[in-house]
C-alpha positions in Angstrom: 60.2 28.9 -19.8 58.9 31.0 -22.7 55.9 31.9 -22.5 53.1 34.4 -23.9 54.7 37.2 -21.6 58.1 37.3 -22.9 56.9 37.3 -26.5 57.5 39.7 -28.3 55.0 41.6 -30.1 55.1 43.5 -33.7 54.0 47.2 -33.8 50.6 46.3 -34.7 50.3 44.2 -31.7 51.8 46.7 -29.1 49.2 49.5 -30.6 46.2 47.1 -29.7 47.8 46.4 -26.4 48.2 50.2 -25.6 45.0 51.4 -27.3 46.5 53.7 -29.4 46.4 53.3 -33.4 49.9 52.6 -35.5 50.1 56.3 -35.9 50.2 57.4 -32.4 52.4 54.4 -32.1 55.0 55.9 -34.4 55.2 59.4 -33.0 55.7 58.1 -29.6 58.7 56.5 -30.7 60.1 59.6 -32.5 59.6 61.6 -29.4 61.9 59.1 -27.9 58.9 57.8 -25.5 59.5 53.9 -26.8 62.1 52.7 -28.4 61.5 49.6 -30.0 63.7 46.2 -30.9 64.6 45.5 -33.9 64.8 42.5 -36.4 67.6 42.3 -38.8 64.9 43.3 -41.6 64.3 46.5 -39.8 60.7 45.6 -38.0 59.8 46.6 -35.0 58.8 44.8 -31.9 58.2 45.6 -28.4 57.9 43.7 -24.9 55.4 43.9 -22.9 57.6 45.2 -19.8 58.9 48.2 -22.0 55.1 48.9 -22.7 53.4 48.8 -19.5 56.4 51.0 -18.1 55.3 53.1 -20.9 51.2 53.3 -19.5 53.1 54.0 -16.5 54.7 56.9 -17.1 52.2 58.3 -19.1 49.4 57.8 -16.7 47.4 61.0 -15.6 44.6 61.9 -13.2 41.2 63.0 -14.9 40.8 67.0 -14.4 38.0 67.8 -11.8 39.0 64.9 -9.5 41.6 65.0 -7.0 43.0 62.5 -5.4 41.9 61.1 -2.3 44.6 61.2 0.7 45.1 58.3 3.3 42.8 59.0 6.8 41.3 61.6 5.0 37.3 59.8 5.8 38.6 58.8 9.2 
């Protein structure tokens, strides 16, 4: 079934869904970070998938914490 998931959503959309504005947006795609679908009237539009694969690979740890190992407060 299609649902809210599988929608896809316009640029506007996928900027609110990765916090980012329509600027950031854009030169994310020209450094080939994203690359959006696109309609036959040249719009884009972007899955969700594609963007939380995107906040995946883009995630970073906060400077002055480290990260804390497995057994290490046994």
């Amino acid at each position: 079934m299609w649902n809210s998931e599988h929608r896809l959503l316009t640029a506007k959309e996928a900027s609110l869904y990765l916090g980012i504005s329509l600027s950031t947006l854009n030169r994310v795609e020209k450094e080939d970070l994203l690359i959006p679908f696109r309609t036959p009237g040249g719009h884009r539009r972007y899955n969700r998938r594609m963007l939380d694969e995107y906040l995946e690979q883009t995630r970073f740890e906060p400077q002055g914490r480290r990260k804390l190992e497995i057994g290490a407060l046994e």
